[in-house]
Each structure stands twice: as structure tokens, then as C-alpha cells.
OpenMM code with the backbone's topology and positions (N, CA, C; nanometers):
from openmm import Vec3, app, unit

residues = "UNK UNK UNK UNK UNK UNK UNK UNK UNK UNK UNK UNK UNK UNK UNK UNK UNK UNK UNK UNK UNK UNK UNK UNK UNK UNK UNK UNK UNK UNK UNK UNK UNK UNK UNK UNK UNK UNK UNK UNK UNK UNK UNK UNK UNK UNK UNK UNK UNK UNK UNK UNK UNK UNK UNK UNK UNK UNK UNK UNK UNK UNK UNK UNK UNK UNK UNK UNK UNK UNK UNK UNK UNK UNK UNK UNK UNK UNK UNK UNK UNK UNK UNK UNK UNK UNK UNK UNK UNK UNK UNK UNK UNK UNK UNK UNK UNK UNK UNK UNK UNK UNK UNK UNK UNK UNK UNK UNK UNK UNK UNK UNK UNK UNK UNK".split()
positions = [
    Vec3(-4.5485, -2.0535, 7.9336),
    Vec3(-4.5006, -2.1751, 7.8711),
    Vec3(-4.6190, -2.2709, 7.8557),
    Vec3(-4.6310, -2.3053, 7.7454),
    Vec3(-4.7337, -2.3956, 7.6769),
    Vec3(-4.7292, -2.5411, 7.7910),
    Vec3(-4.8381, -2.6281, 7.8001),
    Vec3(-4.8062, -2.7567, 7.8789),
    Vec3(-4.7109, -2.8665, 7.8045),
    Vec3(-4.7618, -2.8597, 7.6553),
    Vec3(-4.6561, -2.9139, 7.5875),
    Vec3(-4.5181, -2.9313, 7.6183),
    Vec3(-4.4846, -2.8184, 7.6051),
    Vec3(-4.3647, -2.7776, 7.6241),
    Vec3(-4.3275, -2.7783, 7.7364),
    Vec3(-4.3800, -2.7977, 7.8286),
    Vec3(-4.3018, -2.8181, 7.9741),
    Vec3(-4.2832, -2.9675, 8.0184),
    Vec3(-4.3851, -3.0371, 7.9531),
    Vec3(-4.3969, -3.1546, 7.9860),
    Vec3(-4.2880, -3.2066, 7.9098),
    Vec3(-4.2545, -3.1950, 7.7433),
    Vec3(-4.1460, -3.2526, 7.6976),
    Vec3(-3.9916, -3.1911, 7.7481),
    Vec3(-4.0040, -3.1071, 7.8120),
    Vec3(-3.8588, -3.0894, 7.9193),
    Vec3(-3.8651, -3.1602, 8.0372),
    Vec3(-3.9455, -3.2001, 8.1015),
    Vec3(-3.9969, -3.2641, 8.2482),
    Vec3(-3.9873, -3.3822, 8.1332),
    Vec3(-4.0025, -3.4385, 8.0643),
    Vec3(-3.9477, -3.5808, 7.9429),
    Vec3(-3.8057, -3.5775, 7.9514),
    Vec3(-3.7870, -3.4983, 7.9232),
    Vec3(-3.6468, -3.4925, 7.8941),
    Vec3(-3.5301, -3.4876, 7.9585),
    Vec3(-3.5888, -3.4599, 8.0426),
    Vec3(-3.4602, -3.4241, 8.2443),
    Vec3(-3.4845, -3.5384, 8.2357),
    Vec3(-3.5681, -3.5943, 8.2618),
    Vec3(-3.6271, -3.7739, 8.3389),
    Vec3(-3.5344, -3.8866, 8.2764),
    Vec3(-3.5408, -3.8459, 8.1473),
    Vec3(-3.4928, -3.9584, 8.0425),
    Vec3(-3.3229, -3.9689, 8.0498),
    Vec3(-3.2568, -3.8531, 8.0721),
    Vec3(-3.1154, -3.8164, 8.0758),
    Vec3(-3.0564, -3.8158, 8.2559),
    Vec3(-3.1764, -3.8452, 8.3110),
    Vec3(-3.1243, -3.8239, 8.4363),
    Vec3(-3.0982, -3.6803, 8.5321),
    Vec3(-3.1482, -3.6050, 8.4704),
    Vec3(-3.0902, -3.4430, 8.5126),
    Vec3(-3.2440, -3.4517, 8.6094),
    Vec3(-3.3675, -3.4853, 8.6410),
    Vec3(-3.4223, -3.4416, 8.7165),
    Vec3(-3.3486, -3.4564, 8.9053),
    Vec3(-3.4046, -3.3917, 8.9781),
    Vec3(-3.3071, -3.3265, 9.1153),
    Vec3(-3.2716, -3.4793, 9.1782),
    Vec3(-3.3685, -3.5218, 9.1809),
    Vec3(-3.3901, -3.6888, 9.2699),
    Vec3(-3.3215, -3.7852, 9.2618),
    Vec3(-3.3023, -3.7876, 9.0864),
    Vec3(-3.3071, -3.9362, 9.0276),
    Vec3(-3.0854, -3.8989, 8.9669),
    Vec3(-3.0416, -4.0385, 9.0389),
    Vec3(-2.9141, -4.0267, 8.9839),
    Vec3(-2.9225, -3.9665, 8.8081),
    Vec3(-2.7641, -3.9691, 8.7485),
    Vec3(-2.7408, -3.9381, 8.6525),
    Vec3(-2.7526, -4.1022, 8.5783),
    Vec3(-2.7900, -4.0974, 8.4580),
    Vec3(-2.7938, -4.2338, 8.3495),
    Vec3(-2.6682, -4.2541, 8.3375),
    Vec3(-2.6067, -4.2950, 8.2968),
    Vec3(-2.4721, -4.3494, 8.1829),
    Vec3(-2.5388, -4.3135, 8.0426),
    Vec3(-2.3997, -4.3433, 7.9779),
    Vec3(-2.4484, -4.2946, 7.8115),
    Vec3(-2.5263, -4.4116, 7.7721),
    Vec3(-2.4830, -4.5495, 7.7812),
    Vec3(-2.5723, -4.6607, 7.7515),
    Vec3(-2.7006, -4.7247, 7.8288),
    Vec3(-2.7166, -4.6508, 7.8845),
    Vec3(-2.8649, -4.6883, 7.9889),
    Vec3(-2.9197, -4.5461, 7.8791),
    Vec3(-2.9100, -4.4104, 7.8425),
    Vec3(-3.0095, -4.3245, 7.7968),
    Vec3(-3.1037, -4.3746, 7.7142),
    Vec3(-3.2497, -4.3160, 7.6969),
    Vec3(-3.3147, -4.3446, 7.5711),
    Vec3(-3.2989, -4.3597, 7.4152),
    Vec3(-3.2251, -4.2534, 7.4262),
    Vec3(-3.1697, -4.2470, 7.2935),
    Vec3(-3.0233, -4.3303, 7.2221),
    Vec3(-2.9528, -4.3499, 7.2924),
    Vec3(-2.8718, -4.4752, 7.2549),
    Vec3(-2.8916, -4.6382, 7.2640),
    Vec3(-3.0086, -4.6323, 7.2992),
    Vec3(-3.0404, -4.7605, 7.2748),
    Vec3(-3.1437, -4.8279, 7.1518),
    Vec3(-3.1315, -4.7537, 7.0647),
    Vec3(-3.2197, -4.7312, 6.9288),
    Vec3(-3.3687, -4.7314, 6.9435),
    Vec3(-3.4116, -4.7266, 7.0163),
    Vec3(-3.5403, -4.6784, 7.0575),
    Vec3(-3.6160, -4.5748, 6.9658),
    Vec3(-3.5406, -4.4635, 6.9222),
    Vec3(-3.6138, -4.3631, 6.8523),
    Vec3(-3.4995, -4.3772, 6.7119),
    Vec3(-3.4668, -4.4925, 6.6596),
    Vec3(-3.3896, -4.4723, 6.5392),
    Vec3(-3.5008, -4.4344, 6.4113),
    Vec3(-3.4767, -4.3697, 6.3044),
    Vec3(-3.5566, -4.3201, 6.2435),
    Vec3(-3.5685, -4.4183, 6.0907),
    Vec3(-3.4931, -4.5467, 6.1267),
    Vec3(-3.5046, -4.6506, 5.9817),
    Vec3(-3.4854, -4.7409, 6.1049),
    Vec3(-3.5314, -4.8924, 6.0667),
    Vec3(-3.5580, -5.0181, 6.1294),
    Vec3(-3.4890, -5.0981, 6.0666),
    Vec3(-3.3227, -5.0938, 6.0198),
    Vec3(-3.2470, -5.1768, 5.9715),
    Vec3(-3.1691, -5.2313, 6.0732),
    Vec3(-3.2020, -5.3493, 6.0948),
    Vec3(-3.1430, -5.3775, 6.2375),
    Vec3(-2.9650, -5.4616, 6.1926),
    Vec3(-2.9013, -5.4445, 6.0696),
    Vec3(-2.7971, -5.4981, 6.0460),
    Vec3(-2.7169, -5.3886, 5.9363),
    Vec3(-2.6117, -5.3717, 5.9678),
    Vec3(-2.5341, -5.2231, 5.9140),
    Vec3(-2.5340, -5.2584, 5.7934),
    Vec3(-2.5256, -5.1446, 5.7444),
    Vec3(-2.4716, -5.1277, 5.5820),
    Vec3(-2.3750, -5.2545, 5.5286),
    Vec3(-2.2355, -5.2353, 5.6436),
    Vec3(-2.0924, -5.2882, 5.6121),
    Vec3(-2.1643, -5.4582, 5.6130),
    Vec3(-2.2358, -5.5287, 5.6756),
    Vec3(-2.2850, -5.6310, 5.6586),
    Vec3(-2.3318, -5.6783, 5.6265),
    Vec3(-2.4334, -5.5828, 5.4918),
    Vec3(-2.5232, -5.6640, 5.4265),
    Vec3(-2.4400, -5.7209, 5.3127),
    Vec3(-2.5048, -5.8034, 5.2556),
    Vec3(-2.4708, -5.8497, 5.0898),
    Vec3(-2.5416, -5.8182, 5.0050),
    Vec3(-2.4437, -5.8078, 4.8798),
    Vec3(-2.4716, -5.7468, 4.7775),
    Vec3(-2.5861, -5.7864, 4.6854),
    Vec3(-2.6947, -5.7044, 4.6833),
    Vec3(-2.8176, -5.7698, 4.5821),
    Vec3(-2.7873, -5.7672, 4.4330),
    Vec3(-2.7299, -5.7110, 4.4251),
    Vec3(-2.7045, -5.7596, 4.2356),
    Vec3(-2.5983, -5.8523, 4.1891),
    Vec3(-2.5708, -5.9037, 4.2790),
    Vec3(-2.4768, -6.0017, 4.2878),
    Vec3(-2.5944, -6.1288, 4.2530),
    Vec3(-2.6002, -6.2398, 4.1411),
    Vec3(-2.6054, -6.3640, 4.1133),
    Vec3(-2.5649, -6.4941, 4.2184),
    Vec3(-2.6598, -6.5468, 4.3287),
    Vec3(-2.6148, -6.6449, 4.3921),
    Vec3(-2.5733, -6.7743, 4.3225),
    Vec3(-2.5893, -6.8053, 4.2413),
    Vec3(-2.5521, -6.9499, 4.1467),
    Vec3(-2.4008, -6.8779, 4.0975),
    Vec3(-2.3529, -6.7761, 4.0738),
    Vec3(-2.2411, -6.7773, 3.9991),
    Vec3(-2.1209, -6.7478, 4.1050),
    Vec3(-2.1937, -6.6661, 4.2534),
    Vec3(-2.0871, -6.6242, 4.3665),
    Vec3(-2.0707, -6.7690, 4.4113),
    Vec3(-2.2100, -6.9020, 4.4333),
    Vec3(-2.1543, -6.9713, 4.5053),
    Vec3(-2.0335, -7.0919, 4.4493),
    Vec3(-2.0018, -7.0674, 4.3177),
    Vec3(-1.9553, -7.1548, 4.1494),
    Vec3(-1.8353, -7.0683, 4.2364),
    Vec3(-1.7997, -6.9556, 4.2045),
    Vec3(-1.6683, -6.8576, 4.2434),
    Vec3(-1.6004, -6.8943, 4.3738),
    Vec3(-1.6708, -6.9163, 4.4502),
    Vec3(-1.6164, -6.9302, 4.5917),
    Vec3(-1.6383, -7.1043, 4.6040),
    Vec3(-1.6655, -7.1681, 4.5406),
    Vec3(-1.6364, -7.3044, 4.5352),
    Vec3(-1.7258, -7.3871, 4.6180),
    Vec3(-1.8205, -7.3723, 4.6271),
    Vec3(-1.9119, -7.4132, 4.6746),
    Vec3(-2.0074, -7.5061, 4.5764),
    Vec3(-2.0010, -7.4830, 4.4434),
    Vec3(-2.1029, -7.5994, 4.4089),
    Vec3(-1.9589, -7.5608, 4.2834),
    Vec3(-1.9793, -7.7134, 4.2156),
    Vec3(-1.9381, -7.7246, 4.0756),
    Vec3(-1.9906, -7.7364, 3.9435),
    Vec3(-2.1346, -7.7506, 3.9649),
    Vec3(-2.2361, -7.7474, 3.8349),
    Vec3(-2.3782, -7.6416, 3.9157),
    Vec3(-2.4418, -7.6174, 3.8394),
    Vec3(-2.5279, -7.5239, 3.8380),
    Vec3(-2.6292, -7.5125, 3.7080),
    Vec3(-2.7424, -7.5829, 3.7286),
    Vec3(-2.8562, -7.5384, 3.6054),
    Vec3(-2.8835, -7.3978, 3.5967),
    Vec3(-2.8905, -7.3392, 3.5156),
    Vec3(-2.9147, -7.1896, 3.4891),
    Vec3(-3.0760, -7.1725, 3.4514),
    Vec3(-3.1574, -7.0364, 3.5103),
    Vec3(-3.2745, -7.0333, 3.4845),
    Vec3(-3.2571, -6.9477, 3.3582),
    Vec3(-3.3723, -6.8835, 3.2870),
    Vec3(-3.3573, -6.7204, 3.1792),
    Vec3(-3.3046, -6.6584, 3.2527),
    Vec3(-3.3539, -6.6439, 3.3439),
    Vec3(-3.2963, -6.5206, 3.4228),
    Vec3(-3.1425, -6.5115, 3.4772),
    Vec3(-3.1099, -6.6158, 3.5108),
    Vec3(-3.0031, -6.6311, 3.5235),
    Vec3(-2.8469, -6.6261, 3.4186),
    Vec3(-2.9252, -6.6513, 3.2743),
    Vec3(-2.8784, -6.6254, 3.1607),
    Vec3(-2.8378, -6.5041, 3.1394),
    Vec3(-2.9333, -6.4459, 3.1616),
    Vec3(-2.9627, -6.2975, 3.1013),
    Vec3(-2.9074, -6.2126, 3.1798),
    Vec3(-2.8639, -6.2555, 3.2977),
    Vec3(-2.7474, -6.1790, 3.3891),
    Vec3(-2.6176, -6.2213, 3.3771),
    Vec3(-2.5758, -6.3320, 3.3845),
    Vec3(-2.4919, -6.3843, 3.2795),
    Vec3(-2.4274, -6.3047, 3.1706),
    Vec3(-2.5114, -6.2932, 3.0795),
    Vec3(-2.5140, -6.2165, 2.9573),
    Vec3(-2.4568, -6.1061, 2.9355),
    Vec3(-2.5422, -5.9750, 3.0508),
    Vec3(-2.5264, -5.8883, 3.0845),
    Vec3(-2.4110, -5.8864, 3.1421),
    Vec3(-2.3684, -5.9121, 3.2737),
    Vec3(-2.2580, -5.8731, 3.3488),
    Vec3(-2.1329, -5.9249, 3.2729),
    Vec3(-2.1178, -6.0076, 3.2352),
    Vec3(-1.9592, -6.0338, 3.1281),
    Vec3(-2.0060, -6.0141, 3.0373),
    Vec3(-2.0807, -5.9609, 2.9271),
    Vec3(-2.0980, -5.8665, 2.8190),
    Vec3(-2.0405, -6.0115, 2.6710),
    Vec3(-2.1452, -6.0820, 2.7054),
    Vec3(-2.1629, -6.1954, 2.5789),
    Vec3(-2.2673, -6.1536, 2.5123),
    Vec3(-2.2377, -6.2118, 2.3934),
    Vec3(-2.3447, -6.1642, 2.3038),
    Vec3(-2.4200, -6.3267, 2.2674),
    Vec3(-2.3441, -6.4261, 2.1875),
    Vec3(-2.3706, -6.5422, 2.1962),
    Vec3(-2.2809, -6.6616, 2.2968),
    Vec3(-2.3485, -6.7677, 2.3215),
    Vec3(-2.2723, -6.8366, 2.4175),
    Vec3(-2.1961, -6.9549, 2.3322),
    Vec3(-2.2797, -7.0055, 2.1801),
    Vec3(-2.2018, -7.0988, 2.1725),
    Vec3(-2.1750, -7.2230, 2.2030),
    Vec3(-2.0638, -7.2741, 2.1769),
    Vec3(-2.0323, -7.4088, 2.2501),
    Vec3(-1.9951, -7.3766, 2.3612),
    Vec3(-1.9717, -7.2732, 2.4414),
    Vec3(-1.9547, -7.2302, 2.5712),
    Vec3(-1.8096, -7.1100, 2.5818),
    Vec3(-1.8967, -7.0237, 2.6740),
    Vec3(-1.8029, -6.9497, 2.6944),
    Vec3(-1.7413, -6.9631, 2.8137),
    Vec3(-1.6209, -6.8595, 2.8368),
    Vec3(-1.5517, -6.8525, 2.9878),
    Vec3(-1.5818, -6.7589, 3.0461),
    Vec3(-1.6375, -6.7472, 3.2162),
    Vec3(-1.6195, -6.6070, 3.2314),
    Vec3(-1.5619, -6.5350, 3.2878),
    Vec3(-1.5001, -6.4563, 3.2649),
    Vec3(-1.4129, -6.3839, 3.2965),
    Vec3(-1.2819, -6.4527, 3.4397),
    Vec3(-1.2826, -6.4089, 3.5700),
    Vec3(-1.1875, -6.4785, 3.6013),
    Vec3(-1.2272, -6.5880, 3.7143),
    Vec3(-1.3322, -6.6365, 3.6839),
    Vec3(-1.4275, -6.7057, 3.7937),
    Vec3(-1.3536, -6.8108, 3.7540),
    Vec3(-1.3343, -6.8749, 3.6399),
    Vec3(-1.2765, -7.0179, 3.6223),
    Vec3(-1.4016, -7.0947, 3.6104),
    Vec3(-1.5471, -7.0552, 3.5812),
    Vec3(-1.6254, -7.0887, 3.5195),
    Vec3(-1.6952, -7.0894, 3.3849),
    Vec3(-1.7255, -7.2047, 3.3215),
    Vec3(-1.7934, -7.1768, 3.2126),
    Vec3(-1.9122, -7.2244, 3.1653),
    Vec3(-1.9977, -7.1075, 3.1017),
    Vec3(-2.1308, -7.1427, 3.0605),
    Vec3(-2.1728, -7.2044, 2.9053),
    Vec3(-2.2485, -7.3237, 2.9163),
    Vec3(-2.2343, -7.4030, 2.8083),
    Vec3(-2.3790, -7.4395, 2.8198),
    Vec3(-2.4259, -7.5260, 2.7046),
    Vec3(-2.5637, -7.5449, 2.6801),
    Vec3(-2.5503, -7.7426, 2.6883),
    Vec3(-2.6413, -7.7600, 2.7647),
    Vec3(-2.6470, -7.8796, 2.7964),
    Vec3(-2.7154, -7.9752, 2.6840),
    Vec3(-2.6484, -8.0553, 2.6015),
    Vec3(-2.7191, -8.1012, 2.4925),
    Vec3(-2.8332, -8.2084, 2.5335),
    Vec3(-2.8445, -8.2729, 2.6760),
    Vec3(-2.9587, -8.3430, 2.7040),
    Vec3(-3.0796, -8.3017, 2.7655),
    Vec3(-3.0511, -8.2078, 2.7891),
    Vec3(-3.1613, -8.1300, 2.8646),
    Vec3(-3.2096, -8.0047, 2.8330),
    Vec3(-3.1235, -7.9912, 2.6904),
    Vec3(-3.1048, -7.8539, 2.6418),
    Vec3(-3.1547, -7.7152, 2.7487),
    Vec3(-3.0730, -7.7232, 2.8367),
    Vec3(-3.0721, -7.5921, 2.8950),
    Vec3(-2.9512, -7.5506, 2.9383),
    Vec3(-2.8882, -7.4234, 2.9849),
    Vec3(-2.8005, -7.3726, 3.0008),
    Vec3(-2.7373, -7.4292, 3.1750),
    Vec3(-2.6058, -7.4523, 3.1523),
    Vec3(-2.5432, -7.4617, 3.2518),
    Vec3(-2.4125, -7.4189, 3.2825),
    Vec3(-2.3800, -7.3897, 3.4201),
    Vec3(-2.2702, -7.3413, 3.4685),
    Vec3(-2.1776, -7.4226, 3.5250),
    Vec3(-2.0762, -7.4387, 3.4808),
    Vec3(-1.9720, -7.5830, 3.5761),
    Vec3(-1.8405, -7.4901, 3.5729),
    Vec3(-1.7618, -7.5421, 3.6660),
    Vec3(-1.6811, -7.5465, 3.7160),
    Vec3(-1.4948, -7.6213, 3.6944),
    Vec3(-1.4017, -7.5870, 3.6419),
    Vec3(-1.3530, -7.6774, 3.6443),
    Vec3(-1.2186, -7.7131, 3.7046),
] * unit.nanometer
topology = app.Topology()
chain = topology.addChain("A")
for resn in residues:
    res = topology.addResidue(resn, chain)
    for name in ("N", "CA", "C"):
        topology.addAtom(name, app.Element.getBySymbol(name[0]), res)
């Protein structure tokens, strides 16, 4: 038997508790359940992240958190895209947010309100 290899079993009794001496671990004291050797460094689950293609100016308009909103291009252009406008007009609605996007005649830029 290679030293390698003996040594990562003499690792491995130690770590789980199986060497002759040393009590048995619990499952939550082992090495390995305590993410120690996890093989990605996402320290917050899947089920909890939020959604990146999601628009923060239009989720926080939806959930009622702001009632006006200046719009950047970019923000347009997702806009655009995700409710499937072609021109905006004197303003459109979108869809069931209960928001609508309109062009601000003093500042001429695009905005999002609420109503």
C-alpha cells in the first residue's frame, strides 16, 4: 500500500471518528457536513436568490414601492422587450402591473408612474 493511500484512510477514520481512541463524531460535527469541502462557494440557495432578469424600477412600481420612476435606454429597451411594444406613444399600459410608460414632455425622457 502506497503512503498516499494509507495516510488518506488514517484521514479519513480521524475525520469520521472511526479511529480506535477517539469517540464517534455526530453527523453535524463531521468534515464533510459542514461545507468545508463544498465544490461551488454559493453561500445562499438557489430557492433564495432573486431573479436577475427581472427590472428593479418596474418590480419596485409593481409591488408599490415607488410611484414614479425616470427610465434609463436601458431600461426602455427592456420595457420594450418584455411587454412586446413596438411604439410607446402618448403612453402605454403594461400589462397587469397597473403601470404606465409615457414620455415626459419637460424633460423629455421616458417615465414610469403609477396610478
Amino acid at each position: 500500500m502506497l503512503f498516499a493511500n494509507r495516510f488518506f484512510v488514517l484521514i479519513e477514520k480521524d475525520a469520521f471518528g472511526l479511529s480506535s481512541g477517539a469517540p464517534k463524531l455526530k453527523p453535524y460535527q463531521r468534515l464533510g457536513t459542514r461545507g468545508i469541502n463544498r465544490k461551488n462557494l454559493r453561500q445562499v440557495p438557489d430557492y433564495a436568490r432573486g431573479r436577475g432578469d427581472l427590472n428593479s424600477k418596474v418590480e419596485a412600481m409593481r409591488h408599490g414601492k415607488q410611484k414614479k420612476q425616470i427610465l434609463s435606454p436601458s431600461d426602455v429597451a427592456y420595457i420594450k422587450n418584455r411587454y412586446n411594444i413596438v411604439d410607446i406613444g402618448d403612453g402605454k399600459q403594461l400589462g397587469t402591473t397597473g403601470g404606465t410608460i409615457s414620455l415626459d414632455p419637460i424633460t423629455s425622457r421616458y417615465i414610469l408612474t403609477k396610478s
